[in-house]
C-alpha positions as CSV (number, residue, x, y, z in Angstrom):
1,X,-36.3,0.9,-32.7
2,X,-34.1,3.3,-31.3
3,X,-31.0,2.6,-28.8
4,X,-32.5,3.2,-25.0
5,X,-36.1,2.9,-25.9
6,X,-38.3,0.6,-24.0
7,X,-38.7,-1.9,-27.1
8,X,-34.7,-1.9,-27.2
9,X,-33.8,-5.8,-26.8
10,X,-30.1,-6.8,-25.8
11,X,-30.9,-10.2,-26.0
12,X,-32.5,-10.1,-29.4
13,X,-29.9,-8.0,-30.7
14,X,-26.9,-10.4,-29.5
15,X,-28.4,-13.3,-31.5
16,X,-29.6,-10.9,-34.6
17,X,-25.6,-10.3,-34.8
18,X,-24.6,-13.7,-34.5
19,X,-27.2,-14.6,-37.0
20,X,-24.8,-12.5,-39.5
21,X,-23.0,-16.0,-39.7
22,X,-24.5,-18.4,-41.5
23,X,-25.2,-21.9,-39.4
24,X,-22.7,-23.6,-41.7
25,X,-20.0,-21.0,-40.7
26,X,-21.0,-21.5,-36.7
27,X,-20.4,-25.4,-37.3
28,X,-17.4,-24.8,-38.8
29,X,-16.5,-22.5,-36.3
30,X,-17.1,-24.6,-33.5
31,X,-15.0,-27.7,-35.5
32,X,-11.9,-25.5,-35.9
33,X,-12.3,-24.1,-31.6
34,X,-12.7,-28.1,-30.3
35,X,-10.2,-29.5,-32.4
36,X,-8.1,-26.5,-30.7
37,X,-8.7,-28.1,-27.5
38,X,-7.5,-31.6,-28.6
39,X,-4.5,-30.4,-30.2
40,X,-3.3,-28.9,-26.2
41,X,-3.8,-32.8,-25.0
42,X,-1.7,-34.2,-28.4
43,X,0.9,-31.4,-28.2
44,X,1.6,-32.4,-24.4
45,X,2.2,-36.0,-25.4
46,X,4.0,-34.9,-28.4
47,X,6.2,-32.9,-25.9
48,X,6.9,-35.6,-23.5
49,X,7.5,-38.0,-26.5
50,X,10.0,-36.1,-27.5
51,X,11.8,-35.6,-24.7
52,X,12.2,-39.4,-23.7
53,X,13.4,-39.8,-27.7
54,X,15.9,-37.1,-26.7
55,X,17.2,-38.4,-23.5
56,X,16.8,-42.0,-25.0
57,X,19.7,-41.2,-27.5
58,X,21.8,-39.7,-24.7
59,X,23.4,-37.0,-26.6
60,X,23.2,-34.5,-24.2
61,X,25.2,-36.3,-21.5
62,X,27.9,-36.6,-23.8
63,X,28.1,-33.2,-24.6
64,X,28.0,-32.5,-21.0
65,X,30.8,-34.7,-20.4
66,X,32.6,-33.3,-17.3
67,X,32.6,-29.2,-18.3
68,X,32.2,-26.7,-15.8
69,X,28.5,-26.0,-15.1
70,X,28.3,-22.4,-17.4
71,X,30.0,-24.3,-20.5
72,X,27.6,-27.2,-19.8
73,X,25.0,-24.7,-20.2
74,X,26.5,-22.7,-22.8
75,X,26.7,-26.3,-24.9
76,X,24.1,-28.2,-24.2
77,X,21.3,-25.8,-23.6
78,X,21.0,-25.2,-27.6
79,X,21.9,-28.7,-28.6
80,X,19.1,-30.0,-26.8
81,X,16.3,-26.7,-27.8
82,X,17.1,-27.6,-31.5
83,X,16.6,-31.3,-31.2
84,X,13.1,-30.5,-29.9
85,X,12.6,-28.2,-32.5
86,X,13.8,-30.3,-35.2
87,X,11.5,-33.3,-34.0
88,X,8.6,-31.6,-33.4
89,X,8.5,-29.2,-36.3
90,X,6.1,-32.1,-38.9
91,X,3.5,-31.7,-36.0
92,X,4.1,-27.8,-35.6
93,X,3.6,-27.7,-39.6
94,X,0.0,-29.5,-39.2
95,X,-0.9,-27.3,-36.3
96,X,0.4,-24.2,-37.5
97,X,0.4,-24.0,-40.8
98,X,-2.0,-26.9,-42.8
99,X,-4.6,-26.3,-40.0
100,X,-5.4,-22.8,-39.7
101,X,-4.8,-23.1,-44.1
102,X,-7.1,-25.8,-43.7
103,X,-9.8,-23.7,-42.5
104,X,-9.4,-20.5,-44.7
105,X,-7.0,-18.9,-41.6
106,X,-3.7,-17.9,-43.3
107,X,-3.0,-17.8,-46.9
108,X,1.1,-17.9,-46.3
109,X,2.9,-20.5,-48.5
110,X,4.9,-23.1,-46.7
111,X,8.1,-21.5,-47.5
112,X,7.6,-18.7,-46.2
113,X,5.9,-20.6,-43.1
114,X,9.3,-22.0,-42.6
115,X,11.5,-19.6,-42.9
116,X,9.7,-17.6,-40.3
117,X,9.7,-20.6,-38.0
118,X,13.5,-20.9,-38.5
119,X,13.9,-17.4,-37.6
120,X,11.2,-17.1,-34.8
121,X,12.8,-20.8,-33.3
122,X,16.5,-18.7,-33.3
123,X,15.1,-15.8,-31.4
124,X,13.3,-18.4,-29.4
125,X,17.1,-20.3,-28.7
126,X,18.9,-17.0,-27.8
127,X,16.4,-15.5,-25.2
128,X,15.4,-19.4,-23.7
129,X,19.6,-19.7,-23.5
130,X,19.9,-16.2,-21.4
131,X,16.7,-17.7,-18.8
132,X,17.7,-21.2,-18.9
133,X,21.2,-19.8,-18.0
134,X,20.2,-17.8,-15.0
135,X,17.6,-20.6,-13.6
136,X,20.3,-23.0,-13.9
137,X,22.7,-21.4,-11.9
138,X,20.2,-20.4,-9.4
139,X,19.5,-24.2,-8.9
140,X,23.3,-24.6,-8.2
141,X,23.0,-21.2,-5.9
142,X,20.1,-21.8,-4.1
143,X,18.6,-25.0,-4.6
144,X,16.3,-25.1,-2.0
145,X,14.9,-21.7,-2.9
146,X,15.3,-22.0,-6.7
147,X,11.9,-22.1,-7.7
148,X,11.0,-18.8,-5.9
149,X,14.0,-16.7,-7.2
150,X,13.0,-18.2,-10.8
151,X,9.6,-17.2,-11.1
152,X,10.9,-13.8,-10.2
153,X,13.2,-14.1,-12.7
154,X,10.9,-15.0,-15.1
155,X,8.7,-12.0,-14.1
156,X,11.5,-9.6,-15.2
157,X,12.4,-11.7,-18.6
158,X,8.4,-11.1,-19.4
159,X,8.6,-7.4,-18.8
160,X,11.9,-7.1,-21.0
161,X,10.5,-9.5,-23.7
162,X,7.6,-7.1,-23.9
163,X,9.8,-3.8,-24.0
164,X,12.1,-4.8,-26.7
165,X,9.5,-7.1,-29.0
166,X,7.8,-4.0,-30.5
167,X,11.6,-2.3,-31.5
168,X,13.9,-5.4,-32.0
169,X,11.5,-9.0,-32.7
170,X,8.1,-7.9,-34.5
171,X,10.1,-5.8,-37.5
172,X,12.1,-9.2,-38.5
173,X,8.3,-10.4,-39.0
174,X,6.2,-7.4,-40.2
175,X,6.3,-4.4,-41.7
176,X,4.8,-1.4,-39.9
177,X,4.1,1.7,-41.4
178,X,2.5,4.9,-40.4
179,X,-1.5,5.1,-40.3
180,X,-2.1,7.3,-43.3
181,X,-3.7,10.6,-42.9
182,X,-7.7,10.5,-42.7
183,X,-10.5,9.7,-40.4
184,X,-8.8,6.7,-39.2
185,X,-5.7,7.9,-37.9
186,X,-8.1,11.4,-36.6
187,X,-10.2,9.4,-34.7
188,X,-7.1,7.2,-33.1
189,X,-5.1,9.6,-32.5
190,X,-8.0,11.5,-30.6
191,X,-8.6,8.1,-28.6
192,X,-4.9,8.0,-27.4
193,X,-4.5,11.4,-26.1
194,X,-7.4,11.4,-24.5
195,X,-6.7,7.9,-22.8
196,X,-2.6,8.3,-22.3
197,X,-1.8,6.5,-24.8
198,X,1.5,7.5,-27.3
199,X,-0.6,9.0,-30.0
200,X,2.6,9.4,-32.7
201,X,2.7,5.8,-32.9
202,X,-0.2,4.4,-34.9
203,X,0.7,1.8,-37.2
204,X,-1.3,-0.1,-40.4
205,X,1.2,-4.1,-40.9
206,X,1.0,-6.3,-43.3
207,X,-0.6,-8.8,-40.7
208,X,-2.7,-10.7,-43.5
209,X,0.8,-12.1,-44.5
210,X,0.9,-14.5,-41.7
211,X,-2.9,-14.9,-40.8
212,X,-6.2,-13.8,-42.2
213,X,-7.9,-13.1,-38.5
214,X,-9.3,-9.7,-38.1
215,X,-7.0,-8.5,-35.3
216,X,-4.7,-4.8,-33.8
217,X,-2.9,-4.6,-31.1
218,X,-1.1,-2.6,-28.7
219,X,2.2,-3.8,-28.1
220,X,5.3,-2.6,-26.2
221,X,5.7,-0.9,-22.8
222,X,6.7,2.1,-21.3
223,X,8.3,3.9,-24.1
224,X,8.5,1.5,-26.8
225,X,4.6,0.8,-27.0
226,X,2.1,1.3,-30.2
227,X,-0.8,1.3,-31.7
228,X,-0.8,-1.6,-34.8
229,X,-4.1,-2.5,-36.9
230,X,-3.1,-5.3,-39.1
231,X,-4.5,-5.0,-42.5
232,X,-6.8,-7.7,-42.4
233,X,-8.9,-5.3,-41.0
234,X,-9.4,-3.3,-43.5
235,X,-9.2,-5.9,-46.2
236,X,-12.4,-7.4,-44.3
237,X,-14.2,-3.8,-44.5
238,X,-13.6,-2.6,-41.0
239,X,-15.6,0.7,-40.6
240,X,-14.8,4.0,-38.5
241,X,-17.0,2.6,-35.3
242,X,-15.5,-0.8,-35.9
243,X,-12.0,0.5,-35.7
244,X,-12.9,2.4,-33.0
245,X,-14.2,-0.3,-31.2
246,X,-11.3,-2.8,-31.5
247,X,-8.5,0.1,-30.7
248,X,-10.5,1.3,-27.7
249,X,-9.8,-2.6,-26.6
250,X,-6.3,-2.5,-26.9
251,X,-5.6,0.4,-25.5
252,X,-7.4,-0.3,-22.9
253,X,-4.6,-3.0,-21.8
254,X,-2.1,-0.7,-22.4
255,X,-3.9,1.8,-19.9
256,X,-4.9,-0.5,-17.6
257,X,-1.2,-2.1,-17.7
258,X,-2.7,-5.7,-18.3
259,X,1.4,-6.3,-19.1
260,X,2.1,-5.6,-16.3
261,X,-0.5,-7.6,-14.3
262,X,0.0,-10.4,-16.5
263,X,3.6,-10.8,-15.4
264,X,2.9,-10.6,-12.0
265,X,0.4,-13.1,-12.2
266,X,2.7,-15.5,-14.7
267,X,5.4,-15.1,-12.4
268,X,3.7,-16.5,-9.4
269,X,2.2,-19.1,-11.8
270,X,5.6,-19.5,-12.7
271,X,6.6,-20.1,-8.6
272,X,4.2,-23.0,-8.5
273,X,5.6,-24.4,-11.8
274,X,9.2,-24.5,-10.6
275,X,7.9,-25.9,-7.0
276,X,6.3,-28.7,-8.7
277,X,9.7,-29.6,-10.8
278,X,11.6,-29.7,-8.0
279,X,9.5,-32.4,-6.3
280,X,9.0,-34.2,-9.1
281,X,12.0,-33.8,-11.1
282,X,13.6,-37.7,-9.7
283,X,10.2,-39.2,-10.4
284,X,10.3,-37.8,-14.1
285,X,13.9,-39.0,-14.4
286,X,13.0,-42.4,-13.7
287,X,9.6,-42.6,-15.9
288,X,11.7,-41.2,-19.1
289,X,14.9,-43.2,-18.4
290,X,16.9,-40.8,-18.1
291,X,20.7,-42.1,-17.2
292,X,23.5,-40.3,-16.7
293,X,21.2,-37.1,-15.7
294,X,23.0,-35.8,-12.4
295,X,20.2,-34.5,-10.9
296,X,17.8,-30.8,-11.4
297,X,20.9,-28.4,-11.8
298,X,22.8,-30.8,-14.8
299,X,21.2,-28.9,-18.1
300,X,21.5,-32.6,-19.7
301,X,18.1,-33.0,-18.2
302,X,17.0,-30.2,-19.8
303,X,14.0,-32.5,-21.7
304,X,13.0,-33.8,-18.3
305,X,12.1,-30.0,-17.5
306,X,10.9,-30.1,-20.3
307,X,8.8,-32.7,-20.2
308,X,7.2,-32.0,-16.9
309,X,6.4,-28.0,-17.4
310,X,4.4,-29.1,-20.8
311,X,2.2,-31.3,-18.2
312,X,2.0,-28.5,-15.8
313,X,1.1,-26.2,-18.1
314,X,-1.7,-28.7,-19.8
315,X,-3.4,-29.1,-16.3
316,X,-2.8,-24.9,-15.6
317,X,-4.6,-24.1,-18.5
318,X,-8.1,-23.2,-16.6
319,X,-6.2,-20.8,-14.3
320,X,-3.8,-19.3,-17.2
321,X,-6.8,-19.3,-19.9
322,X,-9.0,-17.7,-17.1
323,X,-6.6,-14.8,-15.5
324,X,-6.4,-13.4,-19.8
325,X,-9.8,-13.6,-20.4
326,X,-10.8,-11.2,-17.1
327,X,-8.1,-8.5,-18.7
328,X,-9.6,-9.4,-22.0
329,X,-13.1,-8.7,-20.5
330,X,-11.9,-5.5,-18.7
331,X,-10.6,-4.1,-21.9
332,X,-13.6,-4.5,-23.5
333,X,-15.6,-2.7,-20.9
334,X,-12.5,0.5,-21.0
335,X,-13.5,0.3,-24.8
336,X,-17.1,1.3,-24.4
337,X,-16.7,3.5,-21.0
338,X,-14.1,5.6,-23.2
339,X,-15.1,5.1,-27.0
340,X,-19.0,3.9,-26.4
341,X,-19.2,2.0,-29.7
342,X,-20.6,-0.6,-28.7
343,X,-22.3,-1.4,-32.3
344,X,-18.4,-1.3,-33.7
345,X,-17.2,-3.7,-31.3
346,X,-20.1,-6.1,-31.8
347,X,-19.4,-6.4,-35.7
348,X,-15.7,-6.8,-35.0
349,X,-16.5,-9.4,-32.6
350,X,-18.1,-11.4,-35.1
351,X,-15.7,-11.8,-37.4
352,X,-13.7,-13.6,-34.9
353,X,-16.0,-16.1,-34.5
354,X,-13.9,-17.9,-37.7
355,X,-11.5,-19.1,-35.0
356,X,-13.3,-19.1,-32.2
357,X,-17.1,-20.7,-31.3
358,X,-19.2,-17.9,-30.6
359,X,-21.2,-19.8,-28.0
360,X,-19.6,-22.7,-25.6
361,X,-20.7,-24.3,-22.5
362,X,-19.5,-22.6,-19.6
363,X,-17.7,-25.5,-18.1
364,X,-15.4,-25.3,-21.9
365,X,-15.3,-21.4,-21.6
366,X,-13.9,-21.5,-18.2
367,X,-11.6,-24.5,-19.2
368,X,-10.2,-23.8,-22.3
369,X,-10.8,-19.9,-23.5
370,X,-8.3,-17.4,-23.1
371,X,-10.9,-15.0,-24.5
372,X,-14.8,-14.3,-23.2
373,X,-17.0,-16.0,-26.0
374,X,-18.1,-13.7,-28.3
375,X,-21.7,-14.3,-27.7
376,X,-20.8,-13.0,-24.7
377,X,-19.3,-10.5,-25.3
378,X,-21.7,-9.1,-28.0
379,X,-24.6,-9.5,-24.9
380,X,-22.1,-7.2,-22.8
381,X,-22.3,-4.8,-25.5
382,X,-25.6,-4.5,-26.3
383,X,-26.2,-4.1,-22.6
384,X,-23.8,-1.2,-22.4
385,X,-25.4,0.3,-26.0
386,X,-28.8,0.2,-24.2
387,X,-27.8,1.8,-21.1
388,X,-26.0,4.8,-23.4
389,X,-27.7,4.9,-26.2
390,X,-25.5,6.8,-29.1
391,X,-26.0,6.7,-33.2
392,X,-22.6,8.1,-34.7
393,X,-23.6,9.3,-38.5
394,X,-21.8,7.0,-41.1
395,X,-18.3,8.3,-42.0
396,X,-16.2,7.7,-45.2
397,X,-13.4,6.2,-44.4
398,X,-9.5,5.9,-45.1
399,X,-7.9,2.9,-46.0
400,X,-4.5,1.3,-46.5
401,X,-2.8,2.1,-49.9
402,X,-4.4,-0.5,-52.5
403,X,-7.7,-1.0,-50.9
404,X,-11.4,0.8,-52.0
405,X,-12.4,3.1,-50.1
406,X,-15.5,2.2,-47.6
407,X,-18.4,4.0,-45.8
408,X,-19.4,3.0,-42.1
409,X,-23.0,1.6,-41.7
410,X,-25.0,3.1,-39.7
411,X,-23.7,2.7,-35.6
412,X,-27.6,1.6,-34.8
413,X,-28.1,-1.5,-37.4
414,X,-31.7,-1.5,-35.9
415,X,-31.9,2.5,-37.0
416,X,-34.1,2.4,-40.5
């Protein structure tokens, strides 16, 4: 059965590729992506639990105290970012860590869990201190107006966040190192300069070292962006068309600047956000008890903003989940316009399904997924593949220092 004959079957050969899975694995699957969708309702009480046990103890007003409205910031903002941390780390250790170990996702000791967390929730403090600090003082500026100037504040944090994670936040976490010569990095390299992508950045990290999910990336903007393939990749036996396949995806977000979009988008999002917490900033006051809080612009209220963005953003999810997974779609349509391995991308595909159900109802896709389902997305292929029919020959393949080499399987798993 060859690719663009008249027997070629994009239906059958979506479910012949998610038949690769065993129907235990697709329960399991499915049990690890619902639970997912619980955990967003208990984390939002969890958040609003902890702020009313944060105002409740009133520490924040008494740091307050009567300083100037900068060294309230300065003083309180942290105080009141680590309390939260502090109280809701036991639940951010189930759902981060003894989950996803739970279910054969990460293989990272607790220790080492931790001390990432301690480093990722300073980071976390400094850059929320630097926003908070601006959006508080345009409160005091223009506090009828607040909300719009924030969300275009916001907008601009995003973009910087993105330009200096690659150079100053992902090395504190990872360790990137330079594809190795061979048919990997050829065939990458050949895929970003004919797409404009920086093709002397191509990195192989040690990804597996937090997580076991078959993932790359392209991260950065402007001129701090790369090419990164975590190892798990290869450790799971990627091939030449699946690499292919998975890079021609991200690059296609950094070519069609989905950054860029998405902090456009997040800041308008953001707009709304801020709208909604000046309405209902006195009614949250008075639901958490929180005395001595002197109103939207006084940072002791800080869990009260908290408190009431966590519910926003539970009951944004549909929109914010939805506006990804139409980049996420569009990337995976630049992948097989520009790479046309649509065979590669199928077989990566699948070996995603580990954390996420290959096939929901579209009422929980729309909801809840931040990603197109991979059944779909395999269907999407195997229309492309029988549209433009290719059949690349197997390749022998490089891999990162320490792993067996690999040959690719054939691009056309129905050729014989």
């Amino acid at each position: 059965m060859a690719a663009g004959s008249t027997t070629f079957d994009a239906a059958a050969e979506t479910a012949r590729y998610l038949a690769t899975l065993s129907p235990e694995a697709h329960v399991r699957a499915t049990a690890y992506t619902q639970g997912g969708h619980w955990m967003l309702l208990w984390g939002t009480l969890i958040a609003v639990a902890v702020s009313w046990l944060i105002l409740k103890s009133g520490v924040l007003v008494k740091l307050r105290g009567r300083k100037g409205p900068w060294l309230a910031v300065l003083v309180v903002v942290p105080v009141a970012m680590l309390m939260d941390s502090l109280l809701t780390l036991p639940w951010n250790i189930y759902g981060d860590w003894w989950r996803q170990k739970q279910y054969g996702l990460t293989s990272q000791p607790l220790p080492e869990w931790l001390t990432e967390w301690g480093m990722g929730m300073l980071i976390g403090l400094v850059m929320s201190l630097i926003l908070l600090g601006v959006i508080y003082a345009l409160i005091r500026r223009a506090p009828k107006r607040w909300w719009l100037w924030s969300g275009l504040a916001t907008s601009l944090f995003l973009i910087f966040a993105i330009v200096i994670a690659p150079v100053l936040i992902e090395p504190l976490f990872n360790k990137f190192t330079p594809a190795p010569p061979g048919p990997v990095r050829d065939a990458v390299v050949e895929m970003a300069r004919a797409n404009g992508v920086p093709s002397d950045k191509i990195f192989i990290y040690d990804g597996s070292k937090q997580s076991n999910r078959y993932t790359a990336n392209v991260s950065g903007l402007f001129g701090t962006a790369r090419v990164a393939m975590s190892d798990t990749m290869f450790k799971q036996g990627a091939d030449l068309a699946e690499v292919r396949g998975v890079v021609g995806h991200e690059m296609g977000h950094y070519v069609h600047t989905h950054s860029l979009w998405f902090a456009a988008a997040f800041s308008v999002l953001a707009m709304i956000a801020f709208w909604l917490v000046d309405r209902l900033f006195p009614l949250a006051c008075r639901l958490l008890g929180a005395r001595g809080v002197e109103g939207l612009a006084d940072p002791a209220g800080l869990p009260v903003l908290t408190a009431l963005l966590a519910v926003i953003g539970l009951m944004g999810t549909p929109l914010t989940s939805s506006i990804i997974r139409i980049a996420e779609a569009d990337a995976d349509n630049f992948s097989l316009e520009r790479v046309n391995e649509p065979d590669g991308l199928a077989k990566a595909l699948v070996k995603t399904i580990e954390y996420r159900a290959a096939t929901p109802g579209r009422l929980e896709e729309i909801l809840f997924y931040d990603h197109p389902s991979v059944g779909w997305r395999v269907r999407n292929a195997m229309d492309w593949k029988a549209a433009h029919p290719t059949t690349p020959p197997p390749v022998l393949i490089d891999m990162p220092p320490g792993s067996p080499p690999t040959t690719t399987a054939p691009a056309d798993p129905a050729a014989k």
